[in-house]
VOPAGU-2260 file (C-alpha; in pm, 1 decimal, decimal comma):
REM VOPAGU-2260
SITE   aa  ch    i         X         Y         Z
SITE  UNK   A    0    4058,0     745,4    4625,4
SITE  UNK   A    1    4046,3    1109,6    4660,4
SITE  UNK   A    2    3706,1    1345,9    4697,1
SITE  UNK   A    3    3862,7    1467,1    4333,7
SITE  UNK   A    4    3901,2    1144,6    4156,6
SITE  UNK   A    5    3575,1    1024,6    4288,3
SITE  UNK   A    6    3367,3    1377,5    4177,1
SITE  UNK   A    7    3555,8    1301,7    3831,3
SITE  UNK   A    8    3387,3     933,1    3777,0
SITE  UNK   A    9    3038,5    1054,7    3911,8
SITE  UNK   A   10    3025,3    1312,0    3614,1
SITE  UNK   A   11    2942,7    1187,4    3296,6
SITE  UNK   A   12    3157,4    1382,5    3047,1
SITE  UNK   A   13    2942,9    1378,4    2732,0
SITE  UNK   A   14    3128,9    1260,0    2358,1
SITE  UNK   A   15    3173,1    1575,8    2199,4
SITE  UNK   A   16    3193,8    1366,1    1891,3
SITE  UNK   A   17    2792,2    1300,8    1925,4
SITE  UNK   A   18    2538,0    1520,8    1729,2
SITE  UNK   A   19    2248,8    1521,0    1929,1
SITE  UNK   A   20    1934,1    1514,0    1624,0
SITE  UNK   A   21    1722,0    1831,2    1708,9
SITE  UNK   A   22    1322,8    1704,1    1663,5
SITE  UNK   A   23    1243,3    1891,5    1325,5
SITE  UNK   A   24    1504,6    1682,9    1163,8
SITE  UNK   A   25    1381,9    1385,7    1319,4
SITE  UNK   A   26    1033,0    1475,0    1160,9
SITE  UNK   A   27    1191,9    1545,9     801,7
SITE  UNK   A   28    1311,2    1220,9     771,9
SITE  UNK   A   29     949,9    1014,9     829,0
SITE  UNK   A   30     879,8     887,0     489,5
SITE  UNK   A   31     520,3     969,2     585,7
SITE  UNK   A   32     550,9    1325,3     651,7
SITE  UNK   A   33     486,9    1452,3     337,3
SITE  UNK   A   34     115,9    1210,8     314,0
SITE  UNK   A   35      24,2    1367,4     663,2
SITE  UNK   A   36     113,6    1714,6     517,8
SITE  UNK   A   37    -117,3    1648,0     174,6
SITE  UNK   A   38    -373,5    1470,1     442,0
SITE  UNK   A   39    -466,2    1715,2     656,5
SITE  UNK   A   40    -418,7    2018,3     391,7
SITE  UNK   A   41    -725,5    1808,2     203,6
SITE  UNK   A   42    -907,4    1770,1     490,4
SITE  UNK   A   43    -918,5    2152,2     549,9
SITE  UNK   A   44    -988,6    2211,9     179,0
SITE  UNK   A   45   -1327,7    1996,2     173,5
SITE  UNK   A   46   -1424,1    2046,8     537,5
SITE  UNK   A   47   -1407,1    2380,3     392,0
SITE  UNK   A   48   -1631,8    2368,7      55,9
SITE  UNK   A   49   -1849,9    2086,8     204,8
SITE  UNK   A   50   -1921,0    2172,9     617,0
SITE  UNK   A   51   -2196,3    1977,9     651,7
SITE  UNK   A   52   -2128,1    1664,3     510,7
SITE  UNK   A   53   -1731,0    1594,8     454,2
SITE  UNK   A   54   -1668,7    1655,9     844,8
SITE  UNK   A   55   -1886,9    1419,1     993,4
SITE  UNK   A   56   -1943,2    1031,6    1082,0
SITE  UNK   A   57   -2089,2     977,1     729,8
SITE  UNK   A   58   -1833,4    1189,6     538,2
SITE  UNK   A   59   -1583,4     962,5     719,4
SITE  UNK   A   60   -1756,0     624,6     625,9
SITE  UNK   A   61   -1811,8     717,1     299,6
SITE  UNK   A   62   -1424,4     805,9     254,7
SITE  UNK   A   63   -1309,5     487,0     404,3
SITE  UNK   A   64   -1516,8     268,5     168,1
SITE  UNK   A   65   -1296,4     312,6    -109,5
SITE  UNK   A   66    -981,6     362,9     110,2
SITE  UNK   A   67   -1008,2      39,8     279,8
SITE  UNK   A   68    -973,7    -158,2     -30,5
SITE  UNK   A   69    -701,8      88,4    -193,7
SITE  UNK   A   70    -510,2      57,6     118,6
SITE  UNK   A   71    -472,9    -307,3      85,2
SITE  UNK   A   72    -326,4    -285,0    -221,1
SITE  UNK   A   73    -111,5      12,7    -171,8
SITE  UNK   A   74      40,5    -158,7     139,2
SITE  UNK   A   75     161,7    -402,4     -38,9
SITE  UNK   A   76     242,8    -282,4    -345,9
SITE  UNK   A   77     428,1     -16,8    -113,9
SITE  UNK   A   78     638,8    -345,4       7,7
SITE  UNK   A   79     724,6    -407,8    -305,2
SITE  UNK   A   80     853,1    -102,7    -428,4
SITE  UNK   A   81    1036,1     -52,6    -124,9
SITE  UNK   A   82    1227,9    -402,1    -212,7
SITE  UNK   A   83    1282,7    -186,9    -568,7
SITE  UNK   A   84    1047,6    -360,8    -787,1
SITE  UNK   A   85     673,7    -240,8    -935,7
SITE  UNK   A   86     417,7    -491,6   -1022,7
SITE  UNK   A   87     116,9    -394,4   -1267,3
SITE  UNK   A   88     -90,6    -691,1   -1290,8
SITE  UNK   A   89    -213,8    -574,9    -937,0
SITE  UNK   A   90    -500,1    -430,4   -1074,7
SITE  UNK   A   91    -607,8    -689,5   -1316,8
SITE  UNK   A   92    -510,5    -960,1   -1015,7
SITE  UNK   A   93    -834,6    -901,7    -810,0
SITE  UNK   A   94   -1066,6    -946,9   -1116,4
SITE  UNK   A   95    -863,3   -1273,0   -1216,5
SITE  UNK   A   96    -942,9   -1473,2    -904,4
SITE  UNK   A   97   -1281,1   -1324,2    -853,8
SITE  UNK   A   98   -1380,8   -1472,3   -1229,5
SITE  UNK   A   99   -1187,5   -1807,6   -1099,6
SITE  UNK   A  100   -1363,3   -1852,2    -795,7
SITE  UNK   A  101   -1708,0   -1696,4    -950,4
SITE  UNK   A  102   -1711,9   -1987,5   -1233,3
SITE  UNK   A  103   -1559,7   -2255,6   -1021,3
SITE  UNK   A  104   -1893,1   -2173,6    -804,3
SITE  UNK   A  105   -2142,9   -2100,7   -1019,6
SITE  UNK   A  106   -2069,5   -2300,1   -1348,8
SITE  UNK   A  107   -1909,1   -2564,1   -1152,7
SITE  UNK   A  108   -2101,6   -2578,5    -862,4
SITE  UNK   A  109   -1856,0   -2564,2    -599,7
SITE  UNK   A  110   -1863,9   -2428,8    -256,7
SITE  UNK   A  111   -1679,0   -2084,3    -234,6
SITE  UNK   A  112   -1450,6   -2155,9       3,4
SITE  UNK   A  113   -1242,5   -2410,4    -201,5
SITE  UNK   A  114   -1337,9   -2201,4    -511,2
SITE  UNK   A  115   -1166,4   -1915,5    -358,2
SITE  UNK   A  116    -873,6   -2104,0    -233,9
SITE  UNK   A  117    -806,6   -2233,6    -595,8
SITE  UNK   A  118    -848,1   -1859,8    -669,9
SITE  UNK   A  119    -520,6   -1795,9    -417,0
SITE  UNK   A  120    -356,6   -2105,4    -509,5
SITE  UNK   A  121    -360,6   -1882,8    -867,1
SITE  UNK   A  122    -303,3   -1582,0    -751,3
SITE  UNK   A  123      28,0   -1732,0    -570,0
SITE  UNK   A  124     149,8   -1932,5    -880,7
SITE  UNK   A  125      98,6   -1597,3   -1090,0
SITE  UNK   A  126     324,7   -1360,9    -808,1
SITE  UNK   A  127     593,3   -1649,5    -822,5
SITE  UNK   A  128     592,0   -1652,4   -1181,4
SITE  UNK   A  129     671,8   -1277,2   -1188,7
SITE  UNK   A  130     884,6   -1331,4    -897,6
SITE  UNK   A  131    1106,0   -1571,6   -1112,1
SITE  UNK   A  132    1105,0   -1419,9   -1433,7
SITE  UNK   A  133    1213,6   -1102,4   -1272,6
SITE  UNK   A  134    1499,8   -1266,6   -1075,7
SITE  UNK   A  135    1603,1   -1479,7   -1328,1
SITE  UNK   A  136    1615,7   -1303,7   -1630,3
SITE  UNK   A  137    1692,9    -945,6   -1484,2
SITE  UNK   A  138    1439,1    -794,3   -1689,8
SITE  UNK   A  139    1244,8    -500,3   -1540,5
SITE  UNK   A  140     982,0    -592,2   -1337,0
SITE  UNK   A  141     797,3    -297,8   -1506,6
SITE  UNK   A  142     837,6    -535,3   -1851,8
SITE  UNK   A  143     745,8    -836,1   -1742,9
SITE  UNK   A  144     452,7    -731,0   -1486,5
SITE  UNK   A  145     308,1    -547,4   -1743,7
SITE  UNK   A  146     295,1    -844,9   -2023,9
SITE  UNK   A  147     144,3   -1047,5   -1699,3
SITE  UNK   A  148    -104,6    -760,1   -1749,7
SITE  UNK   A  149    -224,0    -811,9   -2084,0
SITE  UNK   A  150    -164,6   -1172,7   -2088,6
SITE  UNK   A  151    -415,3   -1198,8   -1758,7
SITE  UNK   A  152    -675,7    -898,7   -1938,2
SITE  UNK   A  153    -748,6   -1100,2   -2235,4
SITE  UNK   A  154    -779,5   -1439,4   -2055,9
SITE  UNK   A  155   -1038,9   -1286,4   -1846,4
SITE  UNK   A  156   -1248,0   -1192,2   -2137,9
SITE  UNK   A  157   -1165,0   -1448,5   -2336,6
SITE  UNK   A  158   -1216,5   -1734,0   -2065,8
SITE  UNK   A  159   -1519,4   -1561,1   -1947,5
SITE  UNK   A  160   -1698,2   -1520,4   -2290,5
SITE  UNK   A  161   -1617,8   -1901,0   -2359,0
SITE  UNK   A  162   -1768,9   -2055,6   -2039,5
SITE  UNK   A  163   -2067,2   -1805,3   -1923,0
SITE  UNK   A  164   -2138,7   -1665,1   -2307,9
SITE  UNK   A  165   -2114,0   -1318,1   -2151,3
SITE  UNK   A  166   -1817,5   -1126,2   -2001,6
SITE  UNK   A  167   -1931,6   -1086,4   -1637,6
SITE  UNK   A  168   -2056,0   -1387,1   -1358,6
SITE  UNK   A  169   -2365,0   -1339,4   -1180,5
SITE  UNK   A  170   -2565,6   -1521,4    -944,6
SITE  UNK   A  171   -2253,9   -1577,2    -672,4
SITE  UNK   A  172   -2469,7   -1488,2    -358,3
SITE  UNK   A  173   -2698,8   -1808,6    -429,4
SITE  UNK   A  174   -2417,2   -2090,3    -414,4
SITE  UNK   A  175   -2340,3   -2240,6    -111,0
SITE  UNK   A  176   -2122,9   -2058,0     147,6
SITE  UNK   A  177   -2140,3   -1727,0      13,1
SITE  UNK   A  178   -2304,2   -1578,8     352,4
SITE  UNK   A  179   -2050,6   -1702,0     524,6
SITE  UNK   A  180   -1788,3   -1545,9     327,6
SITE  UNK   A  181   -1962,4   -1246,7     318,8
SITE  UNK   A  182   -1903,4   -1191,2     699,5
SITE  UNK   A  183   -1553,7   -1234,7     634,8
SITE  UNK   A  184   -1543,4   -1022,1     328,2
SITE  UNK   A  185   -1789,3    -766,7     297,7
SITE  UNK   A  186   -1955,0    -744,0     651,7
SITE  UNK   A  187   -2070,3    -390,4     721,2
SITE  UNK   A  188   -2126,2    -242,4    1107,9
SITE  UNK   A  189   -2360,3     112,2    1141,7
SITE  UNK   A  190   -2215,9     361,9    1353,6
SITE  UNK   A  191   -2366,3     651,2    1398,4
SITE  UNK   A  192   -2627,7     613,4    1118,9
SITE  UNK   A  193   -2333,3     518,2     901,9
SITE  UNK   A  194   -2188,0     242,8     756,2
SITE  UNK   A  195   -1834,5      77,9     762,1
SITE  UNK   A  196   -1670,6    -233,2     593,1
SITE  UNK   A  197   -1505,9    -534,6     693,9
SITE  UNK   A  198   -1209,3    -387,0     433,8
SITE  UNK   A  199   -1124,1     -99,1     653,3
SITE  UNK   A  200   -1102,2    -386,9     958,3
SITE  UNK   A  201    -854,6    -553,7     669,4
SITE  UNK   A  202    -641,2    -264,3     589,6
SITE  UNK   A  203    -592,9    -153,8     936,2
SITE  UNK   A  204    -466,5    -508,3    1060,9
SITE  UNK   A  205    -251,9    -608,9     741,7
SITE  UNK   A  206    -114,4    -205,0     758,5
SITE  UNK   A  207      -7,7    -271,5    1075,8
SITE  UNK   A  208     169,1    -628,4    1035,8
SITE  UNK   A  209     345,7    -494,7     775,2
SITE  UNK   A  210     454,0    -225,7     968,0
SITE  UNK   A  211     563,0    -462,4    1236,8
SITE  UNK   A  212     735,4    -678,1     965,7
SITE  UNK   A  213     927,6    -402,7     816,5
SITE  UNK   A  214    1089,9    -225,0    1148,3
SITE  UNK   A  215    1106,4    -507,4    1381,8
SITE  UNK   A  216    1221,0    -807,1    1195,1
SITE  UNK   A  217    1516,9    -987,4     964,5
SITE  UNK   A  218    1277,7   -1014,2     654,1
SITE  UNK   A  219    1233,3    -621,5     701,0
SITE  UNK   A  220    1577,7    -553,4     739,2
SITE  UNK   A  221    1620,3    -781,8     365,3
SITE  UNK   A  222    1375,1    -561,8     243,5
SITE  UNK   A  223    1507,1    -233,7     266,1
SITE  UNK   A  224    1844,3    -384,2     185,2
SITE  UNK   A  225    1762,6    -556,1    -128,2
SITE  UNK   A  226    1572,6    -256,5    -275,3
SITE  UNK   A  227    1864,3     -15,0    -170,2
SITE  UNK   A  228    2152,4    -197,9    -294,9
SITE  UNK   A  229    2038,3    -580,1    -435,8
SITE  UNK   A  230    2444,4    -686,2    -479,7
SITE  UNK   A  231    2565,3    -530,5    -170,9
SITE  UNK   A  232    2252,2    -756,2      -0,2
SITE  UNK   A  233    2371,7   -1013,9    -182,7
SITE  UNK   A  234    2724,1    -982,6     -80,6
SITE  UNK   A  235    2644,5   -1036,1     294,7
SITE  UNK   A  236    2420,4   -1322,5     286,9
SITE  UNK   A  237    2052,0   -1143,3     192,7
SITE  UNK   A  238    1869,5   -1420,5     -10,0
SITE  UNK   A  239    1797,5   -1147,7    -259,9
SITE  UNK   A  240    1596,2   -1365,3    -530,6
SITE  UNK   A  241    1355,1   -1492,2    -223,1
SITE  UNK   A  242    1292,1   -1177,0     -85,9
SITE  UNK   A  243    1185,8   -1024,2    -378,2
SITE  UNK   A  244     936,9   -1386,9    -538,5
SITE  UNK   A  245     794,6   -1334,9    -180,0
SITE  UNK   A  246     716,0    -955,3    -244,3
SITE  UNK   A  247     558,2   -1063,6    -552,5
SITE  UNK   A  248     343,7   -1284,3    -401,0
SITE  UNK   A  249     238,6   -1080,8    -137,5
SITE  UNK   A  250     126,9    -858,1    -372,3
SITE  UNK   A  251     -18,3   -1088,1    -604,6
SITE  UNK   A  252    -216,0   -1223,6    -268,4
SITE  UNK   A  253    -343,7    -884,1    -174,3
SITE  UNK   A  254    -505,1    -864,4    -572,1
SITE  UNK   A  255    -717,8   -1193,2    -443,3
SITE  UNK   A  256    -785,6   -1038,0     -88,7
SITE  UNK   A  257    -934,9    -763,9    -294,7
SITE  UNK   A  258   -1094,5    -950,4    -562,1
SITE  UNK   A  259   -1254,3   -1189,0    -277,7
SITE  UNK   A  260   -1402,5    -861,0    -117,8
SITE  UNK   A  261   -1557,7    -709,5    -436,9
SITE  UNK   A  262   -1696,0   -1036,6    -576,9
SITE  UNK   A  263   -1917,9   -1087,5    -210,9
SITE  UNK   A  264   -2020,9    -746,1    -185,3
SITE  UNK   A  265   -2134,5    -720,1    -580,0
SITE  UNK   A  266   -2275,1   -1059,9    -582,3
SITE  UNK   A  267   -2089,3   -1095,1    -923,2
SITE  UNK   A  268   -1779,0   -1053,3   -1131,2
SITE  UNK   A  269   -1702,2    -836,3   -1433,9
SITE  UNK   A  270   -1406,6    -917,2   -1679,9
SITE  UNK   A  271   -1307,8    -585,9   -1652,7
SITE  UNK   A  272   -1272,0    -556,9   -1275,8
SITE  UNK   A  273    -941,0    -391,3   -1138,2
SITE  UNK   A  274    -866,1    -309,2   -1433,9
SITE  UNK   A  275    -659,0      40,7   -1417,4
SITE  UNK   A  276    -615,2      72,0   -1070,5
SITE  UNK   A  277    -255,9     -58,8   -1032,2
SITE  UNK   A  278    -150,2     312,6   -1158,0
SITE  UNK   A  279    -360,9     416,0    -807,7
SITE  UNK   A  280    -179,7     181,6    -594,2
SITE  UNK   A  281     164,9     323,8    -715,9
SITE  UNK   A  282      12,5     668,5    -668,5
SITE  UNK   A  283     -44,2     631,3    -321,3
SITE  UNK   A  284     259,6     442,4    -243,8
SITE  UNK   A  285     398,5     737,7    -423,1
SITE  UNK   A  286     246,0     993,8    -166,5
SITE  UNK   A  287     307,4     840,0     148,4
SITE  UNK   A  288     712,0     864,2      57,3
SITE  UNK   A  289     823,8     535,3    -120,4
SITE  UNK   A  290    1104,6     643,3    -367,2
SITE  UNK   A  291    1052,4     460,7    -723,6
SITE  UNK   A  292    1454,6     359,0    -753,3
SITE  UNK   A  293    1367,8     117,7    -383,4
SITE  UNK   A  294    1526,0      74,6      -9,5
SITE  UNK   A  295    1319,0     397,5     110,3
SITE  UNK   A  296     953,1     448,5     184,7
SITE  UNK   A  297     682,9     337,1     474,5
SITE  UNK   A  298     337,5     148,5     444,3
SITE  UNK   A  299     173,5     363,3     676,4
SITE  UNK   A  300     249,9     623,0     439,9
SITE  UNK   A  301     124,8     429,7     179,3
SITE  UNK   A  302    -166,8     386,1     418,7
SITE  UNK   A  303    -204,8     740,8     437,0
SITE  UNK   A  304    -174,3     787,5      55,8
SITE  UNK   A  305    -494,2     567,3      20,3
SITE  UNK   A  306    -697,6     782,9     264,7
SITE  UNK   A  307    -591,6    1077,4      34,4
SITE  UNK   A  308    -772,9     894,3    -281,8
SITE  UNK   A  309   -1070,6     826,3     -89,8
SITE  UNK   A  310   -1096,3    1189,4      50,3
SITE  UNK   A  311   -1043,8    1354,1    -268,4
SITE  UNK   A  312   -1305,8    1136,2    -444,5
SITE  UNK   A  313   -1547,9    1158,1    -191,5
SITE  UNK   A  314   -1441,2    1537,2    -132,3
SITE  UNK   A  315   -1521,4    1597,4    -484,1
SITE  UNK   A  316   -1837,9    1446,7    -479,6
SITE  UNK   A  317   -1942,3    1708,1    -153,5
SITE  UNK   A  318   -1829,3    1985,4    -277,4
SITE  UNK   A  319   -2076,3    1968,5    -639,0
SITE  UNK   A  320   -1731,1    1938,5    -863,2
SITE  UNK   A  321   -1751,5    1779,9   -1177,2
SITE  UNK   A  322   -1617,8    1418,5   -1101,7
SITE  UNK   A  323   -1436,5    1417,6   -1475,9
SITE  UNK   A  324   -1120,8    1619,6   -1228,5
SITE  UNK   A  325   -1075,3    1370,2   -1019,1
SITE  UNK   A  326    -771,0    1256,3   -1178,0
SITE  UNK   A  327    -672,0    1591,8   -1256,7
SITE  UNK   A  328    -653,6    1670,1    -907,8
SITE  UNK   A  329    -502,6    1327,8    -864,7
SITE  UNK   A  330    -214,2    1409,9   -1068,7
SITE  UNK   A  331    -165,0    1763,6    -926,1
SITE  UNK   A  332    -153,8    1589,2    -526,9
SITE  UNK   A  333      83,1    1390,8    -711,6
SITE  UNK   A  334     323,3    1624,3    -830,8
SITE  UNK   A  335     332,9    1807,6    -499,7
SITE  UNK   A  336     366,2    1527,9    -268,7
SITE  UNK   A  337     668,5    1423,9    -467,8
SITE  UNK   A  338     778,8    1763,5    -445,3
SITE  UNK   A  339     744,2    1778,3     -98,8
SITE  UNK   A  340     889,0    1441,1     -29,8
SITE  UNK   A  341    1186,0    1525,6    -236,5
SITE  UNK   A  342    1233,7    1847,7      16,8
SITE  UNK   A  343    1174,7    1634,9     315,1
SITE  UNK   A  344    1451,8    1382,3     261,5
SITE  UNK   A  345    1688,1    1660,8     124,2
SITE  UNK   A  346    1616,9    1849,7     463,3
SITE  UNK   A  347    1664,6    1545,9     672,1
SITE  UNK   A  348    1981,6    1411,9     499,7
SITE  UNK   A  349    2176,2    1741,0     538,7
SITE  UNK   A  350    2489,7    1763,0     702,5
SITE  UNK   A  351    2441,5    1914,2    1058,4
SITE  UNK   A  352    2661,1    2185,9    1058,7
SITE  UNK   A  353    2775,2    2421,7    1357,9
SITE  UNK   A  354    2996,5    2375,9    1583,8
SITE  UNK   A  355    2996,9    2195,6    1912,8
SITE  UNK   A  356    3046,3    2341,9    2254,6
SITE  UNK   A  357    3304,9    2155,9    2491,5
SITE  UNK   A  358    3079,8    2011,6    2798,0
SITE  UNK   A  359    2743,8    1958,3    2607,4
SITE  UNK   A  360    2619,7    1730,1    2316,8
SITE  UNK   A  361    2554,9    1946,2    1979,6
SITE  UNK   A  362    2207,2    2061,5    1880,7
SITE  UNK   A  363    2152,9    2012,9    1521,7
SITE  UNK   A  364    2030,6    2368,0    1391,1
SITE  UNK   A  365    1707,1    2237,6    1198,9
């Protein structure tokens, strides 16, 4: 072989048909972008009106409170929508199973621990239901979630007002077990002279399985693919009618996860618990970039979109605002982070365009 030949297979000649992704695109198309955008612009804002008590340990304690239990639900709920289906009984879910396992242990005089598994054993057969009728029927999950709304509201008072003559339970925290459960539940840990919950412990850890579930595995891959294009999923082998009963009852688990947490740290159960939020948990799946048509979004940006609720109700708490614009302000964040998502995946999914130069893999101009 000649010195020629042998300087021609040392050089690697590059593929001129390869666009090389320049890093600002690669940053457009997060899903989360536009939630770390809103984030940190609401950070500024309070850390601005409220110095001396949004920025510091207990600002941040006090924002995770309600975070940690918001992000449970909007992690899921994010999986959901993602696999192009909604579920509204996630709300009402939570205070379902806390009333279940709150009479089965203080009417009934159980322990709570199999009181709150026959809580999840409901919580399960109510997610498969939906899962089912949804498949099934091809109604819109929107439909038939939301008549599992009502259906599950007026059961709750109904059931409630017939076996404890009043529409709340009280008196969990003296049956047996209920200390235990609350350092599962509801344990809190001071840092810094502040507080934080065993929720934000939960939301971290189930955030970040998800996240493992969705980008590293086959059930993540049927995910995506079922809520982008159900028959095409179909047509290669994705069990689409599983995938989506087990997204229901994922999310229907989550509402008991929740409604487990709340019942141990109140010490009791109201009929009218969770009742409302499933609009939030849409919300912030909304903000951290899940599309509402399916097969697009992220549950740390869903993740993200919780911390958002729980700095702008703490933040308006801080700064002396009147609390009545919360959701007003809710709605606004809302607007613009769909805004800005909208601009983020139209910047991302734009043809590069330039041409490239023999000898060196093209830059993509944004």
């Amino acid at each position: 072989m000649s010195n020629s030949d042998q300087v021609q297979t040392s050089v690697k000649i590059p593929d001129e048909r390869i666009i090389r992704v320049g890093m600002m695109r690669r940053i457009f198309r997060l899903p989360e972008v536009g939630a770390l955008v809103g984030a940190g612009a609401i950070a500024l804002l309070f850390s601005y009106l409220s110095p001396t008590l949004f920025p510091t340990i207990v600002g941040l304690s006090r924002i995770l409170d309600p975070a940690g239990t918001i992000g449970i639900m909007s992690v899921s709920v994010a999986l959901l929508m993602i696999g192009g289906e909604f579920d509204l009984s996630a709300g009402v879910m939570s205070g379902s199973t806390g009333l279940i396992a709150g009479m089965l242990a203080v009417k009934a005089g159980w322990n709570i621990w199999p009181a709150m598994g026959v809580a999840l054993a409901f919580a399960l057969m109510i997610g498969f239901i939906n899962g089912q009728l949804v498949t099934r029927t091809r109604l819109p999950s929107f439909i038939v979630t939301l008549a599992t709304f009502f259906i599950l509201r007026g059961v709750d008072v109904g059931v409630t007002l017939l076996v404890m003559n009043q529409v709340r339970v009280p008196g969990i925290d003296v049956v047996d077990g209920f200390m235990q459960a609350r350092v599962l539940f509801n344990t809190d840990v001071t840092f810094g002279g502040a507080s934080f919950w065993t929720s934000c412990v939960w939301w971290v850890a189930l955030t970040l399985i998800a996240g493992w579930v969705l980008a590293r595995t086959k059930v993540g891959s049927w995910i995506f693919a079922v809520g982008g294009d159900p028959n095409a999923a179909r047509s290669v082998g994705v069990p689409v009618g599983a995938v989506k009963i087990g997204l229901f009852m994922t999310t229907a688990a989550a509402g008991w996860l929740v409604g487990m947490m709340q019942m141990v740290r109140l010490r009791s159960v109201n009929s009218g618990q969770g009742v409302g939020e499933e609009l939030i948990f849409v919300v912030a799946a909304v903000v951290g970039g899940c599309r509402l048509t399916g097969g697009y979004g992220s549950v740390f940006g869903a993740a993200i979109g919780a911390l958002i609720f729980g700095m702008a109700s703490v933040g308006i708490t801080f700064a002396g605002w009147d609390t009545n614009w919360y959701y007003a302000f809710l709605g606004g964040m809302l607007l613009v982070a769909v805004l800005l998502n909208n601009y983020t995946r139209e910047r991302a999914e734009r043809p590069v365009t330039g041409k490239v130069k023999p000898g060196q893999q093209g830059a993509d101009n944004g």
